[in-house]
N, C-alpha and C positions, 0 to 999 in steps of 0.2 A: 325756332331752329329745329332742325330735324336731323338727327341722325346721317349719315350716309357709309359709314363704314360701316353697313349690318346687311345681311343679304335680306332680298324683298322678293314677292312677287312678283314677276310681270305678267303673267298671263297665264291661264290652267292649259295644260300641255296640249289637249285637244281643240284649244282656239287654233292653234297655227297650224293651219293647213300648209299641205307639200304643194312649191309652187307657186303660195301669195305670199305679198309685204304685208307684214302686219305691225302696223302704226300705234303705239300706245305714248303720251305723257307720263313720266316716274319720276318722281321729286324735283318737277319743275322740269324735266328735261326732256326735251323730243326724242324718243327713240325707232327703232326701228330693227322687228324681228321677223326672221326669216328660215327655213330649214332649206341645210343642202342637199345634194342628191344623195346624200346617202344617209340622211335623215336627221342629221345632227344639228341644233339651233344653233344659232351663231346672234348677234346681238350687235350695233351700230346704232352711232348719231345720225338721226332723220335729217339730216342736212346735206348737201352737194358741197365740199369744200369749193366749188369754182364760183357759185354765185349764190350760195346759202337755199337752193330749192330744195325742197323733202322731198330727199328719194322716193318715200310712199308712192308720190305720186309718177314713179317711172318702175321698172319689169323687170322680174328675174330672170337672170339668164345663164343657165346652168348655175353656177354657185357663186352668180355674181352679181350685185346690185347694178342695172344701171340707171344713171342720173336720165329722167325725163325729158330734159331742156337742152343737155349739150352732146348727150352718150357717155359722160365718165362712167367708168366702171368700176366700183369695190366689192373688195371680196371679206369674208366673215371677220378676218383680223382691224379692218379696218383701212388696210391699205387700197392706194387707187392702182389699180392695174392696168388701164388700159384710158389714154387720151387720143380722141381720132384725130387721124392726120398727123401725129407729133409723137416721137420715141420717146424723149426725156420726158420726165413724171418728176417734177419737185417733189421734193420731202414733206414739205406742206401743204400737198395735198391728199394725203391719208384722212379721217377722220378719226371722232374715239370711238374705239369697241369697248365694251362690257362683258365682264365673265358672267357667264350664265352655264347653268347646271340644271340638269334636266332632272325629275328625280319627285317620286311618289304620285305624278300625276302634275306637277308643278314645276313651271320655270323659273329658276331663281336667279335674279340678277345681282349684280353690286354694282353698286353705282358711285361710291366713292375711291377710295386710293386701288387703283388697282393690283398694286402692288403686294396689296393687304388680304387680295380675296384668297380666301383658303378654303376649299369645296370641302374639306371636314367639319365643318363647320355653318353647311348647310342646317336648316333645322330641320329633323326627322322626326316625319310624322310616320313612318312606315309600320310601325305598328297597328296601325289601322287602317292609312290608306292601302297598306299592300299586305296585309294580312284576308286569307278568304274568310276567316272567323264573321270579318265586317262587310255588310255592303249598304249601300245606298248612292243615288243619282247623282253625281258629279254636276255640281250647279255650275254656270258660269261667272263672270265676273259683275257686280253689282258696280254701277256706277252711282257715290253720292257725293251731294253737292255741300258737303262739311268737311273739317279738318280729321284729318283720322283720329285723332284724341279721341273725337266722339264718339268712335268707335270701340276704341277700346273700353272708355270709361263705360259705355252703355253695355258692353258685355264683362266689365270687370264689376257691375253692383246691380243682379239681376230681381233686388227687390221691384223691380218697373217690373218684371213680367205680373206682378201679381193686379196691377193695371191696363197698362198696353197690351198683352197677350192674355189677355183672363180669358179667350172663347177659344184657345189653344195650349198652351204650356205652361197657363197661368194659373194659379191657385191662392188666396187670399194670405194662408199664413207665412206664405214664401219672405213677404213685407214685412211681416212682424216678426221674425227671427233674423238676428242680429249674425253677421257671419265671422267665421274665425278666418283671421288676415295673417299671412306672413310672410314676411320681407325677408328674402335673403341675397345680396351679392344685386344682379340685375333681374333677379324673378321673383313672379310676386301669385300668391295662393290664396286662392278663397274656396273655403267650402262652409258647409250646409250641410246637416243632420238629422234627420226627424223619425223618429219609430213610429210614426202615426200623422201622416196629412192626408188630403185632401187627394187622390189620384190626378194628374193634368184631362181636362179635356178630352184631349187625342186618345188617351189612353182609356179611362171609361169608354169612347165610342170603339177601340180594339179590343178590349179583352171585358167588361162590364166590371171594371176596380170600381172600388167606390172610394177605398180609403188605402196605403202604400206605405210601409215603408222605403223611405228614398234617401239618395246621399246626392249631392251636389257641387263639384270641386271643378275651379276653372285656373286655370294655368296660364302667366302670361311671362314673356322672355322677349329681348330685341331680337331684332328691330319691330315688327311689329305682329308678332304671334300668339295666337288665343288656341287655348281648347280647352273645350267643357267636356266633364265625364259625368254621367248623370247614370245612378242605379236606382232601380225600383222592382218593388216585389210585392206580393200582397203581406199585407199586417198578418203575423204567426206564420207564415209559410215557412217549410221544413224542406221545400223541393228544391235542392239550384237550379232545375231545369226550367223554374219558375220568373230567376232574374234575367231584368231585361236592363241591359246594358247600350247606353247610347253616349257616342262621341260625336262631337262636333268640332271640323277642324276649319279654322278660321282666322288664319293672315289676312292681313290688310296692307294696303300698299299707299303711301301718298302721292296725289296725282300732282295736285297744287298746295299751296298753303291753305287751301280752303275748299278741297278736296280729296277724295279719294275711292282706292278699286276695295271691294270688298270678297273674297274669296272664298267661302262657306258651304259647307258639305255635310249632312247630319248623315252618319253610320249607326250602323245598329248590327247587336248579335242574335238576334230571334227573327225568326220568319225568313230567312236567308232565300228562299224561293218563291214567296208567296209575294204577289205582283200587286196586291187590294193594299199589304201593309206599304209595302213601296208607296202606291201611289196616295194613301192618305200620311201617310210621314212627309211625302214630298211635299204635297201643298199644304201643310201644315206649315212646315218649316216656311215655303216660299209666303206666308200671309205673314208669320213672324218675321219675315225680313224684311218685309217692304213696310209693315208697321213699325218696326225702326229706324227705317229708313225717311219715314216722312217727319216724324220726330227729332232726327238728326239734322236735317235740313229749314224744320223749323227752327230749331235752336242757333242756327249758323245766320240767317237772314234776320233773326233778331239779335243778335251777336253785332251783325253788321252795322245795323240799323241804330241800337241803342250805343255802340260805340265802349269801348275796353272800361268805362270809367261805372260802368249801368252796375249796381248795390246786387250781388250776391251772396252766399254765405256756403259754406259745410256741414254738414249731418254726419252721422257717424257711419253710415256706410261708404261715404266719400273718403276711409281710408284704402283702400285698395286704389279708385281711381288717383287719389292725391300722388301714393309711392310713384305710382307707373311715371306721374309727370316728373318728379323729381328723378327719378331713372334718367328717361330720355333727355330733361335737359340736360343734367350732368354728361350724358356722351357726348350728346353736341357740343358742347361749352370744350369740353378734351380735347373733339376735332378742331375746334376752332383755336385751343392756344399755341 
């Protein structure tokens, strides 16, 4: 079960262009997003209430969907406005809209009670996405073929980067240091300490570290929100002008029960102009992503394969992953009584 009364992402602000339907699946459900003339997103069920065709597949016209197959027309509410040849418009032919809020570079949908959507209640990441302190390249949406869980779980227990990413962000004693967990209400903390490792990779080939003090703390909260803050300095340094501070912000969205969009953007506060660190944090990051991505999607096709009954067990860094599941099922189980 999954949540639905938690706002998600649908899509990074810059996918939707002014002008096109832009078609995404979001917890199983066809949607269908669009900007009107005066720039504002508006959000619909990909369906034609007259004979269930995806609007996608038919044209914006001025700040109105029309249906491909017959000409219906709706507009951002969801209502039909216009049937050709015929004045009266039943009431059931509307479809559903979704609240969506536009906001730090991200469209947030709700996709549950709409009743319930309360836009203060967006999650705010503006601290970094809209702060100039931070930049870095606005990735797109990752499409992967596992349940989001394994998304989280895999950025909620990053002893694996000292594996999977060891020729990027990975360093050996990341594994053997046990993390401090805390569970409070529906958010859940992990950090990581060290006055002496290993510098990452990426960072030996930018600055020549050999060895950092680093702190490591990743944040997670519904419906489905990640971010890591990651600091690092050299071992004895006396200079602040020396830490370098990196966030990564990183919602996930469920597409199907056995899928999901992944949202991920690494910021950083040093080098704010210099286009070489851009461009190696970027593909850094992008190799880290796709190497958990193909891990993720292993994991789901033997999931499938070996079927819910296949013998696995817990380690002790599987607390942080474990809370998060008991979290969400708890909401869902609420929505559902």
């Amino acid at each position: 079960m999954i949540p639905r009364n938690c706002w998600y992402v649908a899509a990074m602000a810059h996918e939707l262009l002014p002008g096109a339907l832009f078609q995404r699946t979001l917890l199983d459900t066809p949607v269908l997003l669009f900007r009107r003339q005066d720039g504002s997103a508006a959000a619909i069920e990909d369906r034609c209430s007259h004979r269930r065709v995806a609007l996608h597949l038919g044209r914006l016209v001025g700040d109105r969907v029309q249906c491909g197959y017959h000409g219906l027309e709706f507009d951002g509410s969801g209502a039909c406005v216009r049937i050709p040849n015929q004045e009266r418009i039943p009431p059931k032919a509307c479809v559903r809209a979704f609240a969506l809020v536009e906001r730090d570079g991200f469209l947030w949908i709700w996709m549950g009670d709409q009743a319930l959507a309360d836009a203060a209640l967006v999650p705010d990441y503006a601290e970094i996405c809209s702060d100039p302190v931070y930049v870095g390249r606005r990735s797109d949406a990752m499409h992967v073929a596992a349940p989001y869980t394994y998304n989280l779980e895999n950025v909620l227990d990053l002893s694996h980067v000292s594996y999977v990413h060891r020729q990027t962000v990975g360093t050996p004693l990341v594994a053997e240091t046990r993390p401090e967990t805390t569970v409070q209400g529906d958010t859940v903390v992990v950090r990581r300490a060290w006055e002496r490792i290993d510098a990452p990779p990426v960072f030996r080939r930018l600055f020549g570290w050999e060895q950092v003090k680093r702190t490591q703390t990743i944040h997670f909260w519904p419906g489905a929100n990640i971010r890591l803050d990651i600091t690092s300095e050299p071992v004895g340094n006396t200079d602040p002008a020396l830490v370098r501070r990196i966030r990564v912000v990183g919602p996930c969205t469920p597409q199907t029960r056995g899928s999901h969009f992944k949202f991920s953007t690494m910021y950083r506060d040093f080098g704010q102009d210099d286009a070489a660190i851009t461009e190696q944090l970027a593909d850094a990051f992008a190799v880290t992503l796709n190497e958990d991505k193909v891990l993720m999607e292993d994991q789901w096709r033997n999931a499938c394969t070996d079927g819910p009954d296949a013998p696995m067990f817990d380690i002790a860094v599987d607390q942080a992953p474990l809370a998060t599941r008991r979290i969400l099922a708890r909401l869902a189980q609420a929505e559902a009584a």
